[in-house]
VMD Tcl script that draws the C-alpha trace (Angstrom):
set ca {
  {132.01 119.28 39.52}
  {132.27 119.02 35.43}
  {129.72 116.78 33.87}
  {131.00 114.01 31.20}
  {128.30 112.35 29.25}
  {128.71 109.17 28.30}
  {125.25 108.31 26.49}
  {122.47 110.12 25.40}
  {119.67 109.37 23.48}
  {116.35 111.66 22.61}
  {113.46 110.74 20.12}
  {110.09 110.75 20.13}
  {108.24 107.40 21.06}
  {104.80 106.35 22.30}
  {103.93 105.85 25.64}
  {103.74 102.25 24.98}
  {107.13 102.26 23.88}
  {108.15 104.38 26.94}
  {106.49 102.03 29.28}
  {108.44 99.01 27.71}
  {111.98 101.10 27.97}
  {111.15 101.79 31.71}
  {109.68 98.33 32.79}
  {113.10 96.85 31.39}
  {114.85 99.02 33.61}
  {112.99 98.39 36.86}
  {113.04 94.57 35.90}
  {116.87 95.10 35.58}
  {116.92 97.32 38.52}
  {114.75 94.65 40.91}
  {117.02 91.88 39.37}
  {120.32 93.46 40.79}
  {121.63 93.56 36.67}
  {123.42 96.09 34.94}
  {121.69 98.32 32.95}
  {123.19 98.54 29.10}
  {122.06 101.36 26.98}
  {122.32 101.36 23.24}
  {121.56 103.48 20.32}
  {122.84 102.81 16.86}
  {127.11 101.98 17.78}
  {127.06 103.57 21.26}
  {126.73 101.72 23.74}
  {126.91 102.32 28.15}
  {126.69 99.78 30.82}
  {125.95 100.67 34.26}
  {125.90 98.79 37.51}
  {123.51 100.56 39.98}
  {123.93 99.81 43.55}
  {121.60 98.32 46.10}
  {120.48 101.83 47.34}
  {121.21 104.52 44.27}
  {120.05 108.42 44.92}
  {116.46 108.56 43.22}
  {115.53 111.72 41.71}
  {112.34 113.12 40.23}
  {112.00 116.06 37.97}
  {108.56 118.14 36.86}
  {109.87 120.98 34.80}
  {108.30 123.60 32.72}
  {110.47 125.64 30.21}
  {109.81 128.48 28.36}
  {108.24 131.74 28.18}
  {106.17 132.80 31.44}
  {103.46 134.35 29.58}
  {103.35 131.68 27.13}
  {103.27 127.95 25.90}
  {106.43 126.09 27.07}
  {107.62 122.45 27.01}
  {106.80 120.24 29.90}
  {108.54 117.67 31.53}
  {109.51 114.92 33.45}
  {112.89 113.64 34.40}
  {114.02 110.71 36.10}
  {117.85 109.86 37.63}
  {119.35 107.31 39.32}
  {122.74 108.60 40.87}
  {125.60 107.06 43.09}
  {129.30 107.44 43.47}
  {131.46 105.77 41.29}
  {133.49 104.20 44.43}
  {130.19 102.28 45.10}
  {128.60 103.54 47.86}
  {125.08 103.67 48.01}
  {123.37 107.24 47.06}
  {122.89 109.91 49.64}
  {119.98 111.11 51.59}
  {116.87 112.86 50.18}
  {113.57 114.42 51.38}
  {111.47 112.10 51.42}
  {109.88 109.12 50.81}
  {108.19 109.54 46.44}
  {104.75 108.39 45.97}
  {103.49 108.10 41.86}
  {100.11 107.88 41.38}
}
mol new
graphics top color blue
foreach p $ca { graphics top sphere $p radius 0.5 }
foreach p [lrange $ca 0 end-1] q [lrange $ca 1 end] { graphics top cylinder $p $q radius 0.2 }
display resetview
Protein backbone atom coordinates (compact mmCIF):
# COMPACT_ATOMS: atom_id res chain seq x y z
CA UNK A 1 0.00 0.00 0.00
CA UNK A 2 1.74 3.56 -1.07
CA UNK A 3 2.47 5.83 1.81
CA UNK A 4 1.27 9.69 1.53
CA UNK A 5 2.66 11.96 4.14
CA UNK A 6 0.81 14.53 5.21
CA UNK A 7 3.08 16.16 8.06
CA UNK A 8 6.38 15.80 9.17
CA UNK A 9 8.41 17.52 11.40
CA UNK A 10 12.21 16.66 12.74
CA UNK A 11 14.47 18.95 15.00
CA UNK A 12 16.36 18.59 17.77
CA UNK A 13 14.70 19.48 21.23
CA UNK A 14 15.31 18.68 24.91
CA UNK A 15 13.77 16.10 26.69
CA UNK A 16 11.84 18.60 28.53
CA UNK A 17 10.51 19.85 25.47
CA UNK A 18 9.80 16.25 24.28
CA UNK A 19 8.00 15.43 27.42
CA UNK A 20 5.70 18.59 26.97
CA UNK A 21 4.98 17.58 23.05
CA UNK A 22 4.02 14.01 24.27
CA UNK A 23 2.00 14.86 27.52
CA UNK A 24 -0.17 17.18 25.13
CA UNK A 25 -0.83 14.32 23.11
CA UNK A 26 -1.84 11.79 25.75
CA UNK A 27 -3.91 14.68 27.43
CA UNK A 28 -5.53 15.04 23.92
CA UNK A 29 -5.58 11.38 23.46
CA UNK A 30 -7.34 10.65 27.18
CA UNK A 31 -9.65 13.68 26.36
CA UNK A 32 -11.16 11.96 23.17
CA UNK A 33 -9.76 15.46 21.05
CA UNK A 34 -8.21 15.68 17.86
CA UNK A 35 -4.78 15.93 17.67
CA UNK A 36 -3.53 19.15 15.40
CA UNK A 37 0.03 19.26 14.37
CA UNK A 38 1.77 22.39 13.25
CA UNK A 39 5.06 23.57 12.09
CA UNK A 40 5.64 26.93 10.55
CA UNK A 41 2.26 27.05 7.67
CA UNK A 42 1.58 23.28 7.74
CA UNK A 43 -0.70 22.21 9.56
CA UNK A 44 -2.63 18.24 10.16
CA UNK A 45 -5.53 17.40 12.29
CA UNK A 46 -6.26 13.98 13.27
CA UNK A 47 -9.11 12.30 15.06
CA UNK A 48 -7.85 9.04 16.71
CA UNK A 49 -10.37 6.54 17.61
CA UNK A 50 -11.34 5.01 20.91
CA UNK A 51 -9.02 1.94 20.33
CA UNK A 52 -6.11 3.09 17.61
CA UNK A 53 -3.22 0.30 16.72
CA UNK A 54 -0.27 1.27 19.20
CA UNK A 55 3.10 0.69 17.99
CA UNK A 56 6.54 0.84 19.54
CA UNK A 57 9.81 1.07 17.77
CA UNK A 58 13.66 0.50 19.27
CA UNK A 59 15.85 0.78 16.24
CA UNK A 60 19.49 0.91 15.69
CA UNK A 61 20.89 2.10 12.25
CA UNK A 62 24.07 2.01 10.90
CA UNK A 63 27.18 0.21 10.47
CA UNK A 64 27.40 -3.29 12.42
CA UNK A 65 30.86 -2.86 13.41
CA UNK A 66 30.40 0.62 14.28
CA UNK A 67 28.60 3.68 15.96
CA UNK A 68 25.02 4.05 14.60
CA UNK A 69 21.99 6.21 15.46
CA UNK A 70 19.52 4.95 17.97
CA UNK A 71 16.05 5.19 18.25
CA UNK A 72 12.72 5.20 19.32
CA UNK A 73 9.51 5.44 17.42
CA UNK A 74 6.09 5.75 18.40
CA UNK A 75 2.64 5.33 16.05
CA UNK A 76 -0.74 5.48 16.52
CA UNK A 77 -2.56 3.82 13.44
CA UNK A 78 -6.29 3.10 12.41
CA UNK A 79 -8.30 2.95 9.25
CA UNK A 80 -9.50 5.89 7.81
CA UNK A 81 -13.25 4.35 7.69
CA UNK A 82 -13.01 4.52 11.56
CA UNK A 83 -12.69 1.38 12.89
CA UNK A 84 -10.71 0.83 15.76
CA UNK A 85 -6.92 -0.51 15.11
CA UNK A 86 -6.19 -4.17 14.75
CA UNK A 87 -4.77 -6.73 17.01
CA UNK A 88 -1.16 -6.83 18.34
CA UNK A 89 1.10 -9.01 20.55
CA UNK A 90 0.72 -7.98 23.47
CA UNK A 91 -0.06 -5.99 26.16
CA UNK A 92 3.36 -2.77 26.30
CA UNK A 93 4.77 -2.09 29.60
CA UNK A 94 7.34 1.36 29.80
CA UNK A 95 9.32 1.55 32.58
Amino acid sequence: MPEEVLFKSESGQSRGEIAALLRRVADNLENGDAITLKSGSESVTLDPPARPTFEVKAEREGPANGPGELSIEFELEWDEDGSDGGGGNGPLEIE
